[in-house]
N, C-alpha and C positions, 0 to 999 in steps of 0.2 A: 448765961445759962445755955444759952444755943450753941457756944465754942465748946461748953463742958461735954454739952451732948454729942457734939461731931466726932471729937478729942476718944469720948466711950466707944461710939459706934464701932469709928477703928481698929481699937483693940480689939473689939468682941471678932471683927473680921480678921484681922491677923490670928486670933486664935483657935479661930474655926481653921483659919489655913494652916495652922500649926498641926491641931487635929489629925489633919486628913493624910499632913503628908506624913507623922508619926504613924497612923493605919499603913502609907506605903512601904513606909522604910519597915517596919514588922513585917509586911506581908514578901517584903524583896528575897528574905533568905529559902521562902518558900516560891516565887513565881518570878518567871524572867521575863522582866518588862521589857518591850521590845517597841522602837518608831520609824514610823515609814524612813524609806530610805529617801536620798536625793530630796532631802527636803528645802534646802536654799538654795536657789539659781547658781549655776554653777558653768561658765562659758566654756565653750572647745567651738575651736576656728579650725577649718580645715580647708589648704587649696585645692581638694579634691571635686575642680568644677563640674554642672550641673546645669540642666533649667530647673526652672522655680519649683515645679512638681517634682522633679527628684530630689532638687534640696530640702524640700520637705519632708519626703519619702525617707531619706536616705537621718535626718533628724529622731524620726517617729521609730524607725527601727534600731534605732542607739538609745529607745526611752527617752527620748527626748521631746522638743519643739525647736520649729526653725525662731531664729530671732525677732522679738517682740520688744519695743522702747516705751517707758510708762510715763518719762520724766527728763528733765535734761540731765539729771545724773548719770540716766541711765544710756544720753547719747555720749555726754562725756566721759564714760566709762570704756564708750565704743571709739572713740577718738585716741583714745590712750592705748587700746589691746590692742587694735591691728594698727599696722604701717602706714607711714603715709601714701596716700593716691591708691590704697587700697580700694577695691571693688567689693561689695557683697550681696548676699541676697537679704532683702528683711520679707517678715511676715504678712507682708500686704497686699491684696489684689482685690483690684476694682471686683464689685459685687455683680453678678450676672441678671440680677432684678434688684427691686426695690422697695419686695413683698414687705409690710411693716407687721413686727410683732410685737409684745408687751414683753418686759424684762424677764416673763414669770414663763414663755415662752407660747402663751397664746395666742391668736392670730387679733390682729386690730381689725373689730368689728364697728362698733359705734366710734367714730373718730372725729371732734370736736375740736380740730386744729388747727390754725392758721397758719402752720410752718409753706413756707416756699422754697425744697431742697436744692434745686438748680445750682449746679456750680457750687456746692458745699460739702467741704470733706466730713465736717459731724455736728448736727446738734442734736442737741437734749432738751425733753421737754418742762416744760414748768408751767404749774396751776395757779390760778391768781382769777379769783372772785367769778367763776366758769371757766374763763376761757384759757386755753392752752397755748403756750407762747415758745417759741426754740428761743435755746441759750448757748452759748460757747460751755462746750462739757467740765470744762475744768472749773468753770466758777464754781464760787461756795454758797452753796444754798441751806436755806430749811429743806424738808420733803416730809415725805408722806407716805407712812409705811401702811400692808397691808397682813392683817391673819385672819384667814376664815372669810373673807367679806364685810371686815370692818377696819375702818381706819384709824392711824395715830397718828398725831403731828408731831414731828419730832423738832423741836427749838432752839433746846439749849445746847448745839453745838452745830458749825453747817460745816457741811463736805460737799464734795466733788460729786457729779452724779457718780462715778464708779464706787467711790466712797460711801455715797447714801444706799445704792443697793446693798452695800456689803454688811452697813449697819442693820438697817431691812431684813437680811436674809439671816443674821446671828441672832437676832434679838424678838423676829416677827416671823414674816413666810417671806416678803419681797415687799420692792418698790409697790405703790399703787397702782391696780391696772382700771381702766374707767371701762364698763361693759353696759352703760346704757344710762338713759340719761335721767335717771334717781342714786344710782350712783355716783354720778353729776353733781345734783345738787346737796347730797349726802357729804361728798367733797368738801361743798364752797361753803357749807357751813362748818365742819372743823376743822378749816385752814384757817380760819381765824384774819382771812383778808391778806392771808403772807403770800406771799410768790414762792411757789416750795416745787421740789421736783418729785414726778411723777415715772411712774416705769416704761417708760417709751422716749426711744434712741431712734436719728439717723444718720447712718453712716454710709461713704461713698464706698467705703472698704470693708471688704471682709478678714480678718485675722485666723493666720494658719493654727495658732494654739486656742481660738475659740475667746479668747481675753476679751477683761473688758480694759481698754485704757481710753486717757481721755487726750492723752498727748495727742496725736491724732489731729484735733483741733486745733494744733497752733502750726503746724508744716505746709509750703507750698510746695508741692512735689512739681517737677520740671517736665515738660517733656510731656505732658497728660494724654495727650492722644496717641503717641508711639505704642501703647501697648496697656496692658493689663497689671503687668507686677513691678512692682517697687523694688529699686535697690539704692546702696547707701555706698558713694565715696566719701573716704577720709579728706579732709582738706585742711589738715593739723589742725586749724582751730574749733573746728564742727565740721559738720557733714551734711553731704550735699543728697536729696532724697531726688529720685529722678525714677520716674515709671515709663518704664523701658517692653521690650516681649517677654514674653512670659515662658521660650525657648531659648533664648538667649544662654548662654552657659558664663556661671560665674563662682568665687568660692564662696562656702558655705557658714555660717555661725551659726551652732545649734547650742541650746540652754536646757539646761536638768533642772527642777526644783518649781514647787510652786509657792516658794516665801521669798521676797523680797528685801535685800537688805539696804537700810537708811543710815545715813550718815548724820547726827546731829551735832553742830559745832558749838551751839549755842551752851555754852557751862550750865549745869544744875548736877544739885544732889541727887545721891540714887536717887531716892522717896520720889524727888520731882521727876525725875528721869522715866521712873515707874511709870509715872500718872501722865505726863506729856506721849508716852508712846501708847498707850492704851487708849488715850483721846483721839490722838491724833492719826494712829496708825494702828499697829494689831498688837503689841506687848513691847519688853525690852528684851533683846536678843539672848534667845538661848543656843546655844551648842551641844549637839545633843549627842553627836556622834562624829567620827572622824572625816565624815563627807562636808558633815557643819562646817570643822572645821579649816578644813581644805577652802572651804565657799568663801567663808571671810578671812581669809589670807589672800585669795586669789580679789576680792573687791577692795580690801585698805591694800592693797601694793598700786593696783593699779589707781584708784584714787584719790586715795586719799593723802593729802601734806599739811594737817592740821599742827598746829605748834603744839601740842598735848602728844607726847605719844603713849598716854594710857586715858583710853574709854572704859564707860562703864560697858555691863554688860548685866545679864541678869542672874548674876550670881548672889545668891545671899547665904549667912549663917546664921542659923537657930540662936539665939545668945540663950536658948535651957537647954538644948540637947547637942547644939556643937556641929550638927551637921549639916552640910551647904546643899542646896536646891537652887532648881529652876523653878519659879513662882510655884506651884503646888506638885512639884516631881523629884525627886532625889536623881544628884545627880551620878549618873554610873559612869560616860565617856570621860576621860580628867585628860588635864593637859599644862598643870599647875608648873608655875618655875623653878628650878630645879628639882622636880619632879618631884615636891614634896608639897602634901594637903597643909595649908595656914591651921591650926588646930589652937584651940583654946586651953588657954586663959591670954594668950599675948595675940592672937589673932584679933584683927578687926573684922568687921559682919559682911562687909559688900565685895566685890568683887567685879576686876576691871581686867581687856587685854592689852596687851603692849601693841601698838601699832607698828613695830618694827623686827620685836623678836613672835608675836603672835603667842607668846606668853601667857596664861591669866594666872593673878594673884593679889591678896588681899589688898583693902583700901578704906580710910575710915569715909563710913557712910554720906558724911556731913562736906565734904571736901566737894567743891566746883568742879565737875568736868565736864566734856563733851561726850557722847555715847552713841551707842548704836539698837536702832528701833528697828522690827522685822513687821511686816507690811503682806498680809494675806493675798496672794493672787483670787482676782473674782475674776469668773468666767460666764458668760455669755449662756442661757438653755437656749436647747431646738429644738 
């Protein structure tokens, strides 16, 4: 009975999203949908050297940000684009104080914390029965979201703390901020005894694009007292992080876009592809325009050597009305193989790119592959 009923629910939901995008595609031949630009990260290297504030500078005035790393994809990404014994500047400089504020971006008034920052590039905090305990940012936690001044416990799934605010802020207002102590014990009763994270970070670094990442937490950077700003040699196999002056002149990597894109190798069907990136990250990769697609040509050349070379992507077709969308948007950008839309009745529904010609074109839905998940940049308030 319970399968019957999950089985229903989803149809009712795919046809609600059928609905809606039917209301778009009518509404299209009257209004011209339009999406921000530079929406996937998109790198430009330039040896046009700098100190650290001008390569910032000189980032922010091209629409940009200077280089920001989330993950080790995201250093092996940088190990592949520039040359070996390459120099560069990243987005990192020692913080000029150590003023602490809550995620939501108010100042830490009541602070119930054990943490000892000394010699610590980041932790993150976590609640657990009162008391406040630091954690390496990247672990997966429960947490603890906040709206209005009341809390959720959020369970059934844990994330990263950058992860947890993000869920936090789509779904609530933010992470938890504790502001006295009935708030406090308001806490420690619907945490339910769990260790969960809470909206209070510290970092030895401050980030030029405002980001939150958690990487951060696993780098020894070299050199710690020579200076204030971090920069990254290539040394083929990884890169070597070493905080250097922050006058020093070196070349620059500046990044457009505030969506992420993920590589997943692990085979599954669209359906699952779907639900694995919406869990796990922020959707399955749409292409929405020709900067998209520039963005992920420019991330599978440089990284990717998967033995698939067609990932999903989040292409689907209507099997009533024949027409292909991004989860609830019709799509307008096209880039189909041989420049021809897959079209029904011989058409299959999903839709996958070539990781070699950057291609997309149809795929029966049910087929194993690898795909690609796009991952919301979260940023830091002040």
């Amino acid at each position: 009975m319970h399968q019957q009923f999950f089985f229903f629910f989803r149809r009712i939901v795919k046809l609600q999203t059928m609905v809606k995008v039917l209301f778009l595609v009518l509404c299209s031949g009257i209004l011209q949908f339009s999406f921000a630009a530079n929406r996937l990260r998109y790198f430009n290297y330039t040896e046009n050297e700098g100190s650290w504030t001008a390569a910032k500078q000189q980032c922010v005035e091209n629409g940009g940000s200077l280089l920001s790393l989330f993950d080790e994809e995201d250093e092996m990404m940088m190990v592949n684009f520039t040359s070996s014994e390459a120099l560069f500047w990243l987005g990192l400089k020692k913080k000029d104080n150590n003023t602490l504020f809550w995620s939501n971006g108010e100042a830490v008034q009541f602070n119930n914390s054990t943490v000892n920052i000394t010699n610590v590039d980041q932790l993150c905090e976590a609640f657990e029965n009162g008391s406040w305990m630091g954690f390496n940012c990247s672990e997966k936690k429960a947490f603890m979201c906040e709206n209005g001044g009341n809390f959720t416990l959020v369970h059934d799934v844990e994330k990263n703390w950058c992860q947890a605010m993000q869920h936090c802020r789509t779904h609530f207002t933010d992470l938890a901020s504790i502001m006295n102590e009935q708030q406090n014990d308001d806490l420690r009763r619907k945490s339910q005894g769990k260790n969960v994270w809470i909206g209070l970070q510290h970092d030895y670094y401050e980030r030029a694009d405002n980001s939150c990442s958690t990487y951060g937490s696993k780098f020894k950077v070299n050199q710690r007292s020579s200076g204030q700003c971090v920069c990254l040699i290539n040394e083929e196999i990884n890169l070597i992080w070493n905080q250097i002056k922050c006058d020093n002149s070196n070349p620059v990597i500046c990044y457009k876009g505030r969506v992420r894109i993920k590589v997943i190798k692990e085979p599954k069907t669209w359906e699952d592809a779907l639900d694995y990136c919406k869990t796990r990250h922020s959707r399955l990769l749409w292409i929405e325009d020709e900067e998209d697609q520039e963005a992920v040509e420019q991330w599978l050349n440089v990284t990717y050597a998967g033995a698939s070379k067609r990932l999903w992507i989040g292409l689907r077709q209507s099997s009533v009305f024949g027409f292909w969308i991004w989860s609830d948007r019709i799509v307008n950008y096209k880039n189909w193989e041989n420049g021809k839309q897959p079209e029904m009745p011989l058409s299959n529904h999903c839709g996958v790119i070539d990781a070699k010609t950057y291609k997309w074109s149809d795929e029966s839905c049910k087929h194993n592959l690898p795909f690609l998940c796009e991952e919301d940049i979260i940023y830091m308030k002040t």
